[in-house]
DRENVEX-459721 format. One record per residue: x, y, z of N, C-alpha, C in turn. Coordinates in pm, whole numbers, padded with zeros to 5 digits, always signed. Example, Ala and Ser with C-alpha at 12.3 -4.5 7.8 and 13.67 -1.06 7.14 Angstrom:
2
+01319-00569+00780+01230-00450+00780+01320-00330+00780+01285-00225+00708+01367-00106+00714+01290+00003+00787
END
This chain:
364
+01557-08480+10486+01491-08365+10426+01593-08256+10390+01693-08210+10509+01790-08142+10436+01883-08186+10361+01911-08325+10337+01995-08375+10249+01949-08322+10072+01783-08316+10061+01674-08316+09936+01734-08146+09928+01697-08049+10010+01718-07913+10023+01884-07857+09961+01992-07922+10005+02100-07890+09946+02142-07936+09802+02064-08018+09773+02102-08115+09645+02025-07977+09561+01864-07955+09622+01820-07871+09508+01876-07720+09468+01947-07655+09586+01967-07536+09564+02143-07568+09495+02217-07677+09485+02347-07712+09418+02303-07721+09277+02176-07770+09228+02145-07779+09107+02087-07653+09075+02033-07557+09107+01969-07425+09070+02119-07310+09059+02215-07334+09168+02304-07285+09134+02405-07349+09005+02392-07496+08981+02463-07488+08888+02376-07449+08703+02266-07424+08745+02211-07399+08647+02224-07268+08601+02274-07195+08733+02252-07035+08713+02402-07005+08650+02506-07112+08688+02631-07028+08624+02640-07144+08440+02554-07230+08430+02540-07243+08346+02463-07182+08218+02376-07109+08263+02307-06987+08161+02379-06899+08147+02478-06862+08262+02562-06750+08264+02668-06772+08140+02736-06883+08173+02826-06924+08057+02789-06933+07909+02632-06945+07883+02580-06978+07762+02570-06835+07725+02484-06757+07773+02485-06616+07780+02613-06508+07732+02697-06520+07859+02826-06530+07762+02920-06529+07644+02868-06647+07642+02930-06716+07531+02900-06678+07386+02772-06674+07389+02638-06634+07297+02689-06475+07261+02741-06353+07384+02735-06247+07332+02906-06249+07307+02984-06331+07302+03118-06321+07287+03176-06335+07131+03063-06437+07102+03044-06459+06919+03031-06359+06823+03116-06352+06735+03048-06194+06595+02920-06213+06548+02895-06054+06522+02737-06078+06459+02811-06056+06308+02727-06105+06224+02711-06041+06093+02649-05938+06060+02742-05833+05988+02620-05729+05969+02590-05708+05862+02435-05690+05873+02372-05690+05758+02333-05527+05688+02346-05533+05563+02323-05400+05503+02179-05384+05429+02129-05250+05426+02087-05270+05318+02145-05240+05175+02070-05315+05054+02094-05267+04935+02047-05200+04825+02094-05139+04772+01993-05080+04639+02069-05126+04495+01988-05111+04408+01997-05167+04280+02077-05022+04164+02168-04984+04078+02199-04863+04036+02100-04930+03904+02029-04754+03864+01931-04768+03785+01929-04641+03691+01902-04673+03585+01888-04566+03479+01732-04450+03464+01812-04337+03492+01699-04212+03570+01769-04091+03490+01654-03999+03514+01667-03896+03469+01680-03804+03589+01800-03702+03597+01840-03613+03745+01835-03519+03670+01800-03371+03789+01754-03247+03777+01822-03184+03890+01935-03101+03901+01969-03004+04009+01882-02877+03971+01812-02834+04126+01721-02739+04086+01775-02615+04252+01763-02514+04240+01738-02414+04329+01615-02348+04351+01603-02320+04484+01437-02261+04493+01437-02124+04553+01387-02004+04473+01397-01883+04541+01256-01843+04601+01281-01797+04708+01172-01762+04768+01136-01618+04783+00958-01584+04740+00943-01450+04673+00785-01436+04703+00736-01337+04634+00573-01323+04659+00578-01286+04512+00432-01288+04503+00391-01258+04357+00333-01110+04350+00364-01036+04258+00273-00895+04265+00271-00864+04135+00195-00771+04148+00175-00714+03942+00318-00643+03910+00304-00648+03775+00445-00551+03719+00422-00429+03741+00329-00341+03717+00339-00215+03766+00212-00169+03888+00256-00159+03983+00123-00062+04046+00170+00070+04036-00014+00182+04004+00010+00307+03985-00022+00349+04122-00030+00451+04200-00044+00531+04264-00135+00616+04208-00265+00652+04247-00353+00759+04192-00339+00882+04327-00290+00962+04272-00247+01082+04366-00349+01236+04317-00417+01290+04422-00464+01440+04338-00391+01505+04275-00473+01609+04206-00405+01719+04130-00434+01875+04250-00495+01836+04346-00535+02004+04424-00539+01924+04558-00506+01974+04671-00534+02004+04808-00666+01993+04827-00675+01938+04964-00814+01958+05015-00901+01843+05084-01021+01805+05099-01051+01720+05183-01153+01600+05120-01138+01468+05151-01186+01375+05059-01354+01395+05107-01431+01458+04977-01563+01476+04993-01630+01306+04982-01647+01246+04920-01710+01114+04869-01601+00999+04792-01602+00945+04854-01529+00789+04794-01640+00744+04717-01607+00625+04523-01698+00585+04503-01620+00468+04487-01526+00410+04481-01469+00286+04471-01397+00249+04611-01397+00089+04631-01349+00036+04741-01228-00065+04653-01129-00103+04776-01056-00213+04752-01101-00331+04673-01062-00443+04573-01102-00499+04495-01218-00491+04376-01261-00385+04346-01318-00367+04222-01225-00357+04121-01290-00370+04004-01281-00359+03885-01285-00211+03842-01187-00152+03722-01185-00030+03714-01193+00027+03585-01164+00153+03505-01164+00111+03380-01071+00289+03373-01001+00343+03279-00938+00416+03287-01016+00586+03225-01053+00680+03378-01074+00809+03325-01185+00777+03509-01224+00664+03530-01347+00592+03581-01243+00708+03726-01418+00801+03740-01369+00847+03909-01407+00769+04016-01261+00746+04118-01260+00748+04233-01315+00792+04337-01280+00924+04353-01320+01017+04488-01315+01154+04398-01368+01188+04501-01432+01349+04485-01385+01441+04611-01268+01547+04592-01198+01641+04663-01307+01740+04677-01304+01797+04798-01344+01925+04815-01233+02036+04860-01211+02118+04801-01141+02212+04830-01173+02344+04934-01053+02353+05013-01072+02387+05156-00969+02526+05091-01005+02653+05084-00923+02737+05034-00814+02794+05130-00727+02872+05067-00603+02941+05177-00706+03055+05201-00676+03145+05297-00743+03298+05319-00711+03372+05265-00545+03326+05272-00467+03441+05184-00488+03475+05009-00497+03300+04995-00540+03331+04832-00677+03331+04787-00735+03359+04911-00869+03361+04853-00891+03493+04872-00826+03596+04958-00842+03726+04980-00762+03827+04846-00649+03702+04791-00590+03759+04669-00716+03744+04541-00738+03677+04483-00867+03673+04395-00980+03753+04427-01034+03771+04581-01139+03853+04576-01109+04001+04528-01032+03982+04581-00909+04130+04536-00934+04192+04399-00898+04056+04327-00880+04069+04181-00970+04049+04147-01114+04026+04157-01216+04062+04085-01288+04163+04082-01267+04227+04249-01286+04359+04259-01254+04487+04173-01116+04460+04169-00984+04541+04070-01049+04525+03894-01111+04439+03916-01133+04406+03710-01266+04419+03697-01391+04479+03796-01502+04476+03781-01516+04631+03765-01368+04693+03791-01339+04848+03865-01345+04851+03700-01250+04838+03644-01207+04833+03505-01293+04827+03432-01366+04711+03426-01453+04696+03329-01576+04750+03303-01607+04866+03400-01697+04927+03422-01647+05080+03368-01524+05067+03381-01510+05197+03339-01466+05219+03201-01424+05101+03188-01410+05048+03004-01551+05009+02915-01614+05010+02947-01788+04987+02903-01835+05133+02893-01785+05216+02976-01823+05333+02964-01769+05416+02899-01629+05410+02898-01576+05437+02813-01590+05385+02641-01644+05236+02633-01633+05233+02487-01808+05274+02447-01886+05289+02512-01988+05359+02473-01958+05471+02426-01899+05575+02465-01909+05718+02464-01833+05676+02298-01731+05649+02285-01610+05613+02210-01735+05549+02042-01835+05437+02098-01918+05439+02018-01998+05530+01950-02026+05614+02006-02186+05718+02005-02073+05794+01901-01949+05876+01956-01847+05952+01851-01821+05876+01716-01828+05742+01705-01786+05693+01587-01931+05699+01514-02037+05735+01589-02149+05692+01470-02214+05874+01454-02137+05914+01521-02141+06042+01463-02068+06083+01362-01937+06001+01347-01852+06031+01245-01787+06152+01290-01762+06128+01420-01681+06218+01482-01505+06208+01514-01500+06037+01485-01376+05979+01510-01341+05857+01447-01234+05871+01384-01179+05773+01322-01229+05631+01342-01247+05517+01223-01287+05385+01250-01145+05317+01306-01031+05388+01299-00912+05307+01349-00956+05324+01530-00979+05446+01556-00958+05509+01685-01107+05372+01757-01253+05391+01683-01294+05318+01728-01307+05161+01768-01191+05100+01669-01129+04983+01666-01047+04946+01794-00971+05037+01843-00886+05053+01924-00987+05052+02062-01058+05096+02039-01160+05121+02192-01210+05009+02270-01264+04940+02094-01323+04808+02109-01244+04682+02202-01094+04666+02114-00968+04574+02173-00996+04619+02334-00963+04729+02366-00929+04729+02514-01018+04704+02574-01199+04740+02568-01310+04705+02630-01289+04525+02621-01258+04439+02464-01273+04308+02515-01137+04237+02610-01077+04273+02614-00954+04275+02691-00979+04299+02866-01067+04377+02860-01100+04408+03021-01203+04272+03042-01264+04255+02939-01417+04210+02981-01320+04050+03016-01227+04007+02928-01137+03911+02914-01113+03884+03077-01065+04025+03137-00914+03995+03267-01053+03995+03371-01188+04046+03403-01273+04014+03408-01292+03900+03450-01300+03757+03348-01379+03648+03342-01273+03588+03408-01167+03642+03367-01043+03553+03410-01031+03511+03567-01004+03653+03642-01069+03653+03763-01168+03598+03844-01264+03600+03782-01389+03541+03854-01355+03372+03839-01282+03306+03756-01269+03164+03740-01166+03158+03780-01062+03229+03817-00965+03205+03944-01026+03202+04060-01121+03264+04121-01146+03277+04258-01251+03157+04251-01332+03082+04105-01437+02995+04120-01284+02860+04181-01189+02905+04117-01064+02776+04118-01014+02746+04237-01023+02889+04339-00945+02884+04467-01047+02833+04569-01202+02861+04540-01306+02810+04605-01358+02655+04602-01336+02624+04473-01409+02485+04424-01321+02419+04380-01217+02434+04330-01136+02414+04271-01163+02340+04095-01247+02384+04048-01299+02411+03976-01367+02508+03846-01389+02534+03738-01481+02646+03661-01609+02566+03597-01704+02658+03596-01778+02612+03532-01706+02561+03355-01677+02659+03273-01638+02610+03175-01547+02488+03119-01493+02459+03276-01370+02342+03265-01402+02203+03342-01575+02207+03362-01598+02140+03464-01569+01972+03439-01583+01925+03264-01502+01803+03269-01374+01770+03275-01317+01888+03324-01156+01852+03345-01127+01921+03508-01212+01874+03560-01282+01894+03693-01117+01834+03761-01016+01876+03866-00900+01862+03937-00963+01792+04059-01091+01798+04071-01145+01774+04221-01207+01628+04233-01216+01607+04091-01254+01415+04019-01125+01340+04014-01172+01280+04107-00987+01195+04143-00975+01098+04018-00943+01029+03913-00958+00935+03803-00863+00861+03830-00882+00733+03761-00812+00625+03786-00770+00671+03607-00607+00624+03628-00512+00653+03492-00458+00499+03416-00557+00423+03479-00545+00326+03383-00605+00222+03419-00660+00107+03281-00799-00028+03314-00656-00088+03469-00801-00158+03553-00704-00231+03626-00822-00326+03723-00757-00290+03868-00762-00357+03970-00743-00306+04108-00879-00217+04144-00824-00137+04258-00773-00253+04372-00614-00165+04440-00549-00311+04524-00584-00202+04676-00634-00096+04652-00610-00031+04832-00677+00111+04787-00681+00132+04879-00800+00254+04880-00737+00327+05026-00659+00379+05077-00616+00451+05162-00666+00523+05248-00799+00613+05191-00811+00726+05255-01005+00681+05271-01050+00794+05338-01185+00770+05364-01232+00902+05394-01380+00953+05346-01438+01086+05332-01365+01166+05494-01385+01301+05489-01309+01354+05571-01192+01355+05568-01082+01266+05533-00955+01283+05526-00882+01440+05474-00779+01476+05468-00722+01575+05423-00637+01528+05279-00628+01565+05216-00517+01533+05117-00426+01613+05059-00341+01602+05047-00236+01685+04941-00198+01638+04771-00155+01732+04755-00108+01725+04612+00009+01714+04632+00090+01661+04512+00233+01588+04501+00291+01755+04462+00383+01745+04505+00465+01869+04521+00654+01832+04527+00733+01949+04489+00896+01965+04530+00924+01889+04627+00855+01912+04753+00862+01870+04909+00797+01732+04941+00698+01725+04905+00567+01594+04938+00527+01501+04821+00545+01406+04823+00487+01341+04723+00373+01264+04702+00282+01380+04819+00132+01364+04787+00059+01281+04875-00083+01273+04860-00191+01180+04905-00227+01063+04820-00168+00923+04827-00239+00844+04797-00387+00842+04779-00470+00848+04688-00604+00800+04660-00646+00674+04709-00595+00613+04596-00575+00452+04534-00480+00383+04507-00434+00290+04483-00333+00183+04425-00377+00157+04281-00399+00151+04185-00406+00030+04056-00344-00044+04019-00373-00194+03999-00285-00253+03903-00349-00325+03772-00292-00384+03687-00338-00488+03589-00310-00624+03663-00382-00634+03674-00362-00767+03745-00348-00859+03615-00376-00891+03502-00323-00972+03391-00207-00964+03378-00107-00929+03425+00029-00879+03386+00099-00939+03578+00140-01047+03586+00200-01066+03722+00354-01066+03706+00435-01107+03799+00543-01101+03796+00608-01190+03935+00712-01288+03982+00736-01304+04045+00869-01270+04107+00894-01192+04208+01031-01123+04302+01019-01180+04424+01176-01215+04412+01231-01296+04478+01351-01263+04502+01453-01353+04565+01588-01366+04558+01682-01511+04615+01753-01493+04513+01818-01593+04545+02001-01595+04571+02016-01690+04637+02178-01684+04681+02292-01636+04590+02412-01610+04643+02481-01549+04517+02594-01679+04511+02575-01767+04572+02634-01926+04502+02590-01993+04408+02457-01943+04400+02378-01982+04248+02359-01900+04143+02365-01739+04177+02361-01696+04058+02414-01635+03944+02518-01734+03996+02624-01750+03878+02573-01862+03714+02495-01953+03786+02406-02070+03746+02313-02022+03640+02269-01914+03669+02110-01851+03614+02101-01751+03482+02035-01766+03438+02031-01620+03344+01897-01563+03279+01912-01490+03190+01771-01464+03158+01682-01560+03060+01613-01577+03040+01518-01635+02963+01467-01825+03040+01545-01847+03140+01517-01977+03170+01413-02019+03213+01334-02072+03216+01190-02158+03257+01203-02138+03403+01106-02127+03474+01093-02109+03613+00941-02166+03654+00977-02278+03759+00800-02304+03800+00788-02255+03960+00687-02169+03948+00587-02133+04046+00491-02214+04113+00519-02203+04266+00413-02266+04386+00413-02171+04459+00210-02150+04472+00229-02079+04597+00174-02109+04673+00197-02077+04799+00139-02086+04945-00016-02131+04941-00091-02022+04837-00213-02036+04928-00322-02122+04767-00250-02142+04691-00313-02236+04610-00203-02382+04614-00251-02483+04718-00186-02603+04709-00213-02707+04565-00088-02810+04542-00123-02844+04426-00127-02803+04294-00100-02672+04315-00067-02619+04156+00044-02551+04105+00085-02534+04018+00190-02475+03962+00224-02414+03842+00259-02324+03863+00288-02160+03729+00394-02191+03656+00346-02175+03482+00486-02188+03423+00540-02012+03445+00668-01978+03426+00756-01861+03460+00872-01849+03364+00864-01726+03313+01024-01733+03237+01117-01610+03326+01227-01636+03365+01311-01552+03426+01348-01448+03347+01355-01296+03366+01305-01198+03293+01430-01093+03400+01474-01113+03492+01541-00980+03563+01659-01036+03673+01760-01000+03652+01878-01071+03791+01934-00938+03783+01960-00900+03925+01988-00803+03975+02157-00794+03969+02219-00692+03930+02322-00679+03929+02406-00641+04034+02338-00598+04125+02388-00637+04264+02336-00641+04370+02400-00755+04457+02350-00842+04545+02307-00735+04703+02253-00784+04805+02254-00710+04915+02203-00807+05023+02277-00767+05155+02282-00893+05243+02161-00891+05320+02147-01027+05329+02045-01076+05413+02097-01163+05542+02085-01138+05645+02106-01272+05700+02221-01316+05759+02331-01252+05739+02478-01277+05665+02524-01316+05578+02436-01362+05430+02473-01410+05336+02422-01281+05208+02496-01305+05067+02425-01178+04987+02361-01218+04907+02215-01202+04837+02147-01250+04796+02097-01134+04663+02018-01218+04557+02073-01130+04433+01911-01128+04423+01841-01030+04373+01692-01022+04356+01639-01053+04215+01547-01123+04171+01538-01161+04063+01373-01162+04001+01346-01160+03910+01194-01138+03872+01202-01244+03732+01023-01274+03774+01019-01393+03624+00838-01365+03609+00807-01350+03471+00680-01323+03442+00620-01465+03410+00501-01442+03478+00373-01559+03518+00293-01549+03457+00255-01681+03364+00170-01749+03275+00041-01774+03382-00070-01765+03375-00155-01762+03487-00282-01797+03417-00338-01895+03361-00426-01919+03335-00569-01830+03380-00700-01842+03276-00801-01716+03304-00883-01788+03398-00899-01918+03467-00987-01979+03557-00901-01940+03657-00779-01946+03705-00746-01905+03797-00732-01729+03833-00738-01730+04005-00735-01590+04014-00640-01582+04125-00520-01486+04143-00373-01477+04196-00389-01358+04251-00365-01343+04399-00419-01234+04462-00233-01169+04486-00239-01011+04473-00101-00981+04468-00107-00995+04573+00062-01034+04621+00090-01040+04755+00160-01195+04805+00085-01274+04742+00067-01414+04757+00227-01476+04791+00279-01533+04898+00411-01565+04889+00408-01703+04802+00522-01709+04805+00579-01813+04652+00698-01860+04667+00725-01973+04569+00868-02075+04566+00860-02059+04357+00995-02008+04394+01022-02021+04239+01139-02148+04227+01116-02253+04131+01213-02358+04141+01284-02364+04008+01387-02348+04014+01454-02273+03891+01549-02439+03855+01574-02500+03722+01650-02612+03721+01793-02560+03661+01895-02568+03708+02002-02545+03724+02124-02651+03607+02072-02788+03620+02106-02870+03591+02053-03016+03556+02077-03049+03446+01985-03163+03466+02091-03267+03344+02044-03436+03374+02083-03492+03265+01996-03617+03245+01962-03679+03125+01893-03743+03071+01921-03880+03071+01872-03975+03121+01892-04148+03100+02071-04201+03133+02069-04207+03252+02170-04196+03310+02220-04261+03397+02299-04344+03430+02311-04466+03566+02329-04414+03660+02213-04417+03758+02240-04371+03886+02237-04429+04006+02316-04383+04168+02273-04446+04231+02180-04368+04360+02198-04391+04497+02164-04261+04595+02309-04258+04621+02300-04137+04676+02427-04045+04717+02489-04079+04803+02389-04206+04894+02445-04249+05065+02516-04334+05012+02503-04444+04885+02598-04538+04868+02741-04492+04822+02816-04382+04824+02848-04313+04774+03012-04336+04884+03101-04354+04905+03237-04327+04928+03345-04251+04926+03354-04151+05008+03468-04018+04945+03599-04051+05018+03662-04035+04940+03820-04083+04985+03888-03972+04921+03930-03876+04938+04051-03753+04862+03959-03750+04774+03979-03766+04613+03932-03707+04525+03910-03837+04470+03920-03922+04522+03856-04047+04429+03714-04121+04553+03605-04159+04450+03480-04250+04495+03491-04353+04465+03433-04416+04576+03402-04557+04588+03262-04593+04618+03203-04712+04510+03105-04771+04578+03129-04935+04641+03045-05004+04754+03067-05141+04765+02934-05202+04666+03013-05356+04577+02890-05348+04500+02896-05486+04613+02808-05591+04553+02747-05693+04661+02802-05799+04537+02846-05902+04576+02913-06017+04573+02840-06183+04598+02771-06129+04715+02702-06270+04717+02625-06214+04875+02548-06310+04840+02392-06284+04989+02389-06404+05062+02437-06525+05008+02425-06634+05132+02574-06709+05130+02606-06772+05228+02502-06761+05362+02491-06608+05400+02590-06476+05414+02574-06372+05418+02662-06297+05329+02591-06119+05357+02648-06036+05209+02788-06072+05226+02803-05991+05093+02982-06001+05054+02986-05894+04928+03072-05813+04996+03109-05683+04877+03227-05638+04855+03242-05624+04713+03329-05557+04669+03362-05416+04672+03490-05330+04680+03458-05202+04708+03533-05156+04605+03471-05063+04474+03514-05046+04342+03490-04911+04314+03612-04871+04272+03609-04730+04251+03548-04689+04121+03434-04583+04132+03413-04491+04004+03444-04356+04003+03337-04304+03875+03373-04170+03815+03225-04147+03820+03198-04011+03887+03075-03963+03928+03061-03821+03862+02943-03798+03825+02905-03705+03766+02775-03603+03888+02693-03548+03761+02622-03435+03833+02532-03520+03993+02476-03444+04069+02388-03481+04165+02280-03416+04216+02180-03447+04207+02041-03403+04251+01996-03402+04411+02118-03405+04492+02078-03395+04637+02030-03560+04666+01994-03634+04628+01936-03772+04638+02003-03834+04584+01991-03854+04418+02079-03959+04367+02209-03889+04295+02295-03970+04277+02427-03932+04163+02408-04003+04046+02509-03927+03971+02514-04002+03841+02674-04096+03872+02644-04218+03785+02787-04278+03794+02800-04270+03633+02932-04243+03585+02983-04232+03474+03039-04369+03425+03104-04409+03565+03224-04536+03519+03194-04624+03636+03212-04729+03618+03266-04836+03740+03154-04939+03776+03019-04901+03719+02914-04941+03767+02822-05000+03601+02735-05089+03661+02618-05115+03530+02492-05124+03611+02363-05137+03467+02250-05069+03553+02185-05249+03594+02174-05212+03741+02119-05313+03786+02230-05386+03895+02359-05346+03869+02434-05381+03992+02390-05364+04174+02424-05424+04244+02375-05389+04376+02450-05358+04444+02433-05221+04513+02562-05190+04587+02504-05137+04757+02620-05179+04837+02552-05167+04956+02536-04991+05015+02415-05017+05089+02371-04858+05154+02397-04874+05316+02284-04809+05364+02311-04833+05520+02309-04977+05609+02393-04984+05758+02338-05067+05771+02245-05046+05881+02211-05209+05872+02033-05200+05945+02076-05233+06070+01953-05197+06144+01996-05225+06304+01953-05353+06343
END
């Protein structure tokens, strides 16, 4: 029985250094390695840069008062429709003491006058129709009585101005009717009844009302690197994507490059604007961030390959083209002349034809 027992564990051991050896042996052998390949093919390449920007109208106005004082009634909110003269809000005017104690003043002072100039051009009358006094002299009487009656009215519509800010006689050119100064697109509305407001002044440049814009009139600002915008200029085609409409895209003509740059980041970046074609079914809310993709470069029907098959040695390229597939690959490694590149593929100028196969990565 132990004779059966040693025989079997002499054969399990020689089995074990016999797998070992095969094993071995097996990983001691070369592998072939296999690549993949691609085919060089005739394409059309586009070097493009993408600046990143928001969209807003070309001009927003600022609707600012013409008088001091406190917002009596709002009649427009954020996003309406507007039309130009169309009131906003309605100021109430909160007077000074001081200048309201100056006008009372002065109507006092001209009511003094005009009372005593009325009386005076009576008397001044009654003598002329007696033919007691010259028609020049009574001419003269007349001027100064309408002259008082004048500084008079004047007064009383200064102090209606310092109170209301307002006259009756001027009431459609009312200072206290906030107006929108042109058709648009109310974008903001700032303030709300009760507020205080000012007028734009030396010192202050006022109380916002409103915002307006034309919203038919967009514009896209942005900026882009100053390694590219050397590349760029005015009038070039520009396509628009934005954020919050997926799937679509704005034609753009580049319209503004900033003449000088300012840093971002650590790098300096040049600001640039391009006006947006915007179809009337669509609607483009200002604000909207955006990708402007500007093409830089491009060339037409062209032998290309990808960029990975690609070989840099000093200043000369190499591709490997493929030679033969069985029993395994076999490549040649042949120098060309390379042209523009699209980040993906190159152009080959020389060295290559379309449909050659040249090797890429290899596979695992």
């Amino acid at each position: 029985m132990k004779k059966y027992v040693k025989i079997a564990l002499m054969v399990i051991i020689g089995l074990i250094f016999l797998g070992t050896f095969v094993f071995l042996y097996q990983k001691s052998q070369p592998k072939s390695t296999v690549y993949e390949t691609l085919k060089a093919e005739i394409t059309d390449l586009e070097k493009t840069t993408v600046a990143t920007g928001k969209i807003e109208p070309r001009d927003e106005i600022l609707i600012k008062p013409q008088i001091s004082g406190i917002i009596d009634e709002v009649y427009k909110e954020a996003g309406q429709t507007i039309k130009k003269n169309e009131v906003i809000a309605k100021v109430k005017v909160i007077p000074e003491l001081g200048t309201l104690n100056s006008a009372e003043s002065r109507v006092r002072l001209a009511e003094i006058n005009a009372k005593q100039a009325e009386t005076d051009f009576a008397r001044m009358k009654k003598l002329y129709e007696d033919k007691l006094i010259s028609s020049e002299e009574y001419e003269k009487s007349e001027v100064s009585v309408k002259q008082v009656r004048e500084e008079l009215q004047t007064a009383k519509d200064n102090l209606e101005i310092v109170k209301e800010g307002i006259t009756k006689n001027s009431a459609s050119f009312s200072s206290t009717l906030i107006r929108s100064t042109i058709d648009g697109l109310i974008l903001d509305v700032p303030v709300k009844a009760g507020n205080s407001v000012i007028m734009s002044n030396t010192f202050n440049d006022g109380t916002t009302i409103a915002t307006v814009a034309n919203m038919n009139d967009l514009i896209f600002r942005g900026n882009i690197d100053e390694t590219e915008v050397g590349r760029i200029h005015e009038g070039m085609p520009v396509k628009i994507t934005l954020g919050a409409l997926q799937n679509m895209a704005f034609d753009a003509k580049l319209e503004y490059i900033s003449p000088k740059g300012v840093e971002q980041n650590g790098a300096n970046q040049f600001e640039i604007k391009a006006a947006i074609s915007v179809p009337d079914s669509v609607t483009i809310r200002s604000g909207y961030s955006a990708n402007a993709e500007i093409v830089l470069e491009h060339a037409n029907k062209v032998l290309a390959v990808s960029e990975s098959t690609i070989e840099f040695s000093g200043d000369s390229t190499f591709v490997y083209v493929m030679t033969d597939s069985v029993p395994e690959q076999k490549f040649d490694r042949r120098q060309v002349t390379t042209g523009m590149s699209d980040g993906i593929k190159i152009e080959v100028k020389s060295g290559l034809k379309a449909n050659d196969v040249v090797r890429g990565t290899q596979k695992d």
